[in-house]
C-alpha positions in Angstrom: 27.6 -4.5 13.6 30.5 -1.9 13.1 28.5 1.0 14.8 26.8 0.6 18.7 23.2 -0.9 18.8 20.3 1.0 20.5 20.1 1.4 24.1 16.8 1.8 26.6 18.8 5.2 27.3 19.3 6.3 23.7 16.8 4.3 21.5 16.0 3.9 17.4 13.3 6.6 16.9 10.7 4.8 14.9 8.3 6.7 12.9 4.9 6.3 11.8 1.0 7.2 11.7 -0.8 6.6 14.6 -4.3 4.3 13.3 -4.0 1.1 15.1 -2.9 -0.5 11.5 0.3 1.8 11.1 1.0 1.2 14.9 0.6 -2.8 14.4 3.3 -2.6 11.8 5.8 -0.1 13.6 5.3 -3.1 16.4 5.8 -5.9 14.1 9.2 -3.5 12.7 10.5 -3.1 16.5 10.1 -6.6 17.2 11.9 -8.6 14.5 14.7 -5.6 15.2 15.0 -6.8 18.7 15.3 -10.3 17.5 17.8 -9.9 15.2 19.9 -8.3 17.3 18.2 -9.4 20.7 17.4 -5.9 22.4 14.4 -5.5 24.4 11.3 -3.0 23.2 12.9 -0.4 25.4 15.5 0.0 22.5 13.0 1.6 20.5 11.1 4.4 20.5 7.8 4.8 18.8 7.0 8.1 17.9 3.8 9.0 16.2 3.5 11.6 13.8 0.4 13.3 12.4 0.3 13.9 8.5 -1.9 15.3 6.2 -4.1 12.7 5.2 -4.4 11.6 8.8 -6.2 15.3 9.4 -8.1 15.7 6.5 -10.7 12.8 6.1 -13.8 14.8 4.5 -12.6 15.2 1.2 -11.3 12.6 -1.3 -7.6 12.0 -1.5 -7.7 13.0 -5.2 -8.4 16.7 -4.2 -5.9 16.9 -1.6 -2.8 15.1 -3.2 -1.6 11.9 -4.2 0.2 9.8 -2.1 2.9 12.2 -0.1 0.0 12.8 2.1 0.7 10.1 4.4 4.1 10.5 4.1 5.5 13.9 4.2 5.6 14.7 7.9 6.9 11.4 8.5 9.6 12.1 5.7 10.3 15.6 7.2 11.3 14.3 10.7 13.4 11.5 9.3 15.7 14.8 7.7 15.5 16.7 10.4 16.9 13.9 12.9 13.6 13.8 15.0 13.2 10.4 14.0 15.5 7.0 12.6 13.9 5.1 10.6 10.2 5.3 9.5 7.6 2.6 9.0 5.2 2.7 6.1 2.4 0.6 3.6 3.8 0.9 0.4 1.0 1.3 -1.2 1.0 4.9 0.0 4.7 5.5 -0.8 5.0 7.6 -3.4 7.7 5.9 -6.4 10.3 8.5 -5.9 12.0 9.5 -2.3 13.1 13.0 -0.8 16.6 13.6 -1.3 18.7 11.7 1.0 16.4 9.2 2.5 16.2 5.7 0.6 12.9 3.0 0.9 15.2 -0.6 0.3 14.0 -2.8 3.2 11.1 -4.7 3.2 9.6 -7.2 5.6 7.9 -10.3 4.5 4.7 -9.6 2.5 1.0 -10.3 3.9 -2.0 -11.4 2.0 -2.3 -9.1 -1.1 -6.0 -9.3 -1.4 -8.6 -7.3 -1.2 -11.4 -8.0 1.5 -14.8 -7.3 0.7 -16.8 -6.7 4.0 -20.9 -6.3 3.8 -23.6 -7.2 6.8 -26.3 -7.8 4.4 -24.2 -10.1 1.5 -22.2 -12.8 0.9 -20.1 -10.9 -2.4 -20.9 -7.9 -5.0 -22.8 -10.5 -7.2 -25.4 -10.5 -4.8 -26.2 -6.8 -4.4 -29.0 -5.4 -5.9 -29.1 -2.4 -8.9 -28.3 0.7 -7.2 -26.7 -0.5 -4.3 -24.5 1.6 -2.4 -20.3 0.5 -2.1 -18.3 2.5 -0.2 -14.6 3.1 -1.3 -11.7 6.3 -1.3 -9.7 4.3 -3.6 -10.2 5.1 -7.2 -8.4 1.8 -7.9 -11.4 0.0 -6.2 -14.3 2.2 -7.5 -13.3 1.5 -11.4 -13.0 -2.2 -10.7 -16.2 -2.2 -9.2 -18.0 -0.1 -12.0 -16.0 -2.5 -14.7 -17.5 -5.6 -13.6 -20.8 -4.0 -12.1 -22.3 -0.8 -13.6 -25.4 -1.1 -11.9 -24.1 -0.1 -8.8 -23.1 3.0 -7.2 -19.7 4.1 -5.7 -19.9 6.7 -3.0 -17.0 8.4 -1.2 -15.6 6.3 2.6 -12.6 7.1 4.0 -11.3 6.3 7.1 -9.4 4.1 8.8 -10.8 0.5 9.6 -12.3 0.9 12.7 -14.2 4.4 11.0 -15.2 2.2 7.8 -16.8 -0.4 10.3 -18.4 2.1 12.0 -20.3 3.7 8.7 -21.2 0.3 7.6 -22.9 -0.5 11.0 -24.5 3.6 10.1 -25.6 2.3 6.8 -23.7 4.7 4.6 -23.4 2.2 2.5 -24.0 -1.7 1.9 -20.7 -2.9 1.5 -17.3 -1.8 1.2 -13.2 -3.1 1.1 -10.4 -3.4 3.0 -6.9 -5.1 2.6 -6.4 -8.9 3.7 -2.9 -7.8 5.3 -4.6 -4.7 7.1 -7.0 -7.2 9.2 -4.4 -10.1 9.4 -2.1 -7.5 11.3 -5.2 -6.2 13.3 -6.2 -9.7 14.3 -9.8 -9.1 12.9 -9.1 -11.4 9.9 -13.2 -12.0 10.9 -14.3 -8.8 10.1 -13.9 -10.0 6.1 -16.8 -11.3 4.3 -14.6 -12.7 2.2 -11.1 -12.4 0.3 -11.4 -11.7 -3.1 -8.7 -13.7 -5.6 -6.4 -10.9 -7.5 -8.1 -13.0 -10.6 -11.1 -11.3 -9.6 -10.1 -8.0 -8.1 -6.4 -7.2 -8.8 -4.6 -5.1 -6.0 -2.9 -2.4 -5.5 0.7 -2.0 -6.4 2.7 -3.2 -3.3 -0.3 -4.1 -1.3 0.2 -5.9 1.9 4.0 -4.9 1.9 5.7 -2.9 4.7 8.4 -0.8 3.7 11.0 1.1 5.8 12.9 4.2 4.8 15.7 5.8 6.3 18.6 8.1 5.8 21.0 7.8 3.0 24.1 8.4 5.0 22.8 6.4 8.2 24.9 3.2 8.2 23.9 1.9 11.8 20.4 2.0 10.5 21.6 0.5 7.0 23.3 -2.5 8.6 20.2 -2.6 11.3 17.5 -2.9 9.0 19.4 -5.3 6.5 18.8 -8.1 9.0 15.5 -7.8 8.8 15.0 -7.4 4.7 13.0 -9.9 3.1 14.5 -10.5 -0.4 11.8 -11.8 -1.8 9.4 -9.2 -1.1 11.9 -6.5 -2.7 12.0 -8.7 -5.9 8.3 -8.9 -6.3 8.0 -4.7 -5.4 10.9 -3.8 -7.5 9.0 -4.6 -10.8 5.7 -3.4 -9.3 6.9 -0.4 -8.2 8.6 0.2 -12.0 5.5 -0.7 -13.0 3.5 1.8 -11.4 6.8 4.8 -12.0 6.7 4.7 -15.6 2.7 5.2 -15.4 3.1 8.3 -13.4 1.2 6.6 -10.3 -0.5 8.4 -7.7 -4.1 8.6 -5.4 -5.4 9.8 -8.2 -4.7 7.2 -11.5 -6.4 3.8 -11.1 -3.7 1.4 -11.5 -3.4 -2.4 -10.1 -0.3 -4.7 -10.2 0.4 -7.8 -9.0 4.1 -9.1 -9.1 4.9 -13.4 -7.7 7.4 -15.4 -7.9 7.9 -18.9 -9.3 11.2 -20.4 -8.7 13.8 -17.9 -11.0 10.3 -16.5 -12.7 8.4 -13.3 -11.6 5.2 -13.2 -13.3 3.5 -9.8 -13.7 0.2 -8.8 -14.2 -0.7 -5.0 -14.3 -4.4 -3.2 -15.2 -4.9 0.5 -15.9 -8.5 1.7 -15.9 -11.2 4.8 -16.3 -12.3 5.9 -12.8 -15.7 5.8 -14.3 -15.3 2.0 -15.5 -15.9 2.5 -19.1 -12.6 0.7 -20.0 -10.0 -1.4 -18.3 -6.7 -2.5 -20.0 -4.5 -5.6 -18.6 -1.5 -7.2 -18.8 0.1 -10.4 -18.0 4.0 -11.6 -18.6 6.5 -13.1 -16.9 10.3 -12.9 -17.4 13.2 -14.0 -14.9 13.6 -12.5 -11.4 16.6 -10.3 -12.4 14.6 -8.7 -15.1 11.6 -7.7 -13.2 11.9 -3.7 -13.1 12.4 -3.8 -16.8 9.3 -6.3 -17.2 7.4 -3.3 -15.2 8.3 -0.7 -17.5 7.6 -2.6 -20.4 4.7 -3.5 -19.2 3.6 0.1 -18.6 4.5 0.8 -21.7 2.8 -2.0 -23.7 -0.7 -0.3 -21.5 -0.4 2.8 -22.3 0.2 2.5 -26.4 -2.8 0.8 -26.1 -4.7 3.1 -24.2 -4.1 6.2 -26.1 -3.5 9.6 -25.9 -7.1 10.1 -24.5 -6.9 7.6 -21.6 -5.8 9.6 -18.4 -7.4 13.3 -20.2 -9.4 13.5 -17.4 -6.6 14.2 -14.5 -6.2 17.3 -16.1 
């Protein structure tokens, strides 16, 4: 380290939401920080910051804004100084950063799946015609309608404790959360089961913790550096072109799923209708180094074959 590390008397703010998933990973952040560099938690300060999709939870994400709303406050402290680094799921981080902050360290990635949870049912396959399944993400609800029509998507946001809490309710028979999500919570358990990516493919960059910082902030730069995992960064560089050259956001159903085989990074990327009339996907592979243009071309391989008419309905 060229610059001083963080003391108990002037600590490395850390940012992030405060649902017991965002704090689990701003913990996981602050530990393998004081590992690396062998500083005790008092080093750190976490500092929990409110943002807009964290205070509006009755309405669906695709009214209020795409995926800056779970970000912006967070982003906003980081410029203002109020904060050093901050701590996010990238699969809420929007492709493109505020000026002067950079995303370019990522720890190692968790499961990617998605985890169906139910109290009555073993899978999907096994709920009867008209049954209720509760989802926010439009990713989720046009998989679901895809593969079975008969069944009805209704609006459930929250965060996981508030989604276990409305199943228990009975707003609905069933409903998904993310693998990683419970892994980091400890309450793997709560799953009904995992479902492969074959089956249900993810969400761009799910199960990957990303954290962002100031351009121009080297202590931080050289800080988080020991702490990058390289092969998570390959995998969510082509993803993340991926979902860029789509034009991404809360409200454009799009899955991707980038892995790595030896000097290979095989993509496979899906685009759909929210109302599950159509689904379009993808699958190539090309060498490691090549993987953000593999995403782009991947993109734009979908959407020739979509059509102008495909994504008339965000408008």
């Amino acid at each position: 380290m060229t610059r001083d590390l963080p003391t108990p008397s002037h600590p490395l703010k850390i940012g992030t939401r405060g649902s017991p998933l965002a704090l689990a990973q701003a913990f996981e952040t602050r530990a393998r920080l004081g590992a690396a560099f062998d500083l005790p938690e008092e080093a750190f300060e976490i500092v929990v910051i409110k943002t807009t999709g964290d205070q509006i939870i009755d309405r669906p994400l695709k009214e209020i804004g795409g995926k800056g709303l779970f970000t912006r406050e967070i982003e906003q402290a980081m410029l203002t100084g109020d904060i050093d680094i901050a701590v996010h799921s990238m699969k809420d981080m929007p492709v493109l950063q505020p000026e002067g902050l950079l995303l370019d360290t990522y720890l190692p990635r968790e499961d990617v799946r998605d985890a169906f949870v139910s109290p009555t049912v073993a899978s999907l396959a096994d709920l009867p015609a008209g049954s209720l399944v509760g989802t926010s993400s439009l990713r989720r609800k046009a998989q679901v309608l895809v593969a079975y029509p008969h069944l009805e998507v209704v609006e459930f946001r929250g965060n996981v404790q508030t989604r276990l809490k409305k199943l228990e309710d009975g707003v609905a028979a069933c409903t998904f959360l993310a693998m990683a999500g419970l892994n980091r919570l400890g309450r793997s358990e709560v799953a009904t089961c995992a479902i492969d990516a074959d089956v249900m493919l993810p969400a761009v960059a799910q199960g990957a913790i990303g954290i962002e910082r100031r351009a121009y902030d080297t202590r931080a730069a050289e800080m988080l550096a020991a702490i990058h995992h390289k092969e998570t960064g390959q995998r969510l560089v082509s993803e993340r072109a991926f979902l860029a050259a789509l034009d991404g956001s809360c409200e454009t159903p799009i899955a991707g799923l980038a892995e790595l085989n030896g000097t290979t990074l095989r993509l496979r990327g899906e685009i759909l209708r929210p109302d599950g009339s159509e689904s379009l996907t993808d699958d190539q592979s090309a060498p490691i180094e090549d993987g953000a243009e593999l995403g782009r071309a991947m993109a734009a391989k979908l959407l020739a074959q979509a059509g102008p008419g495909f994504f008339d309905w965000r408008s």
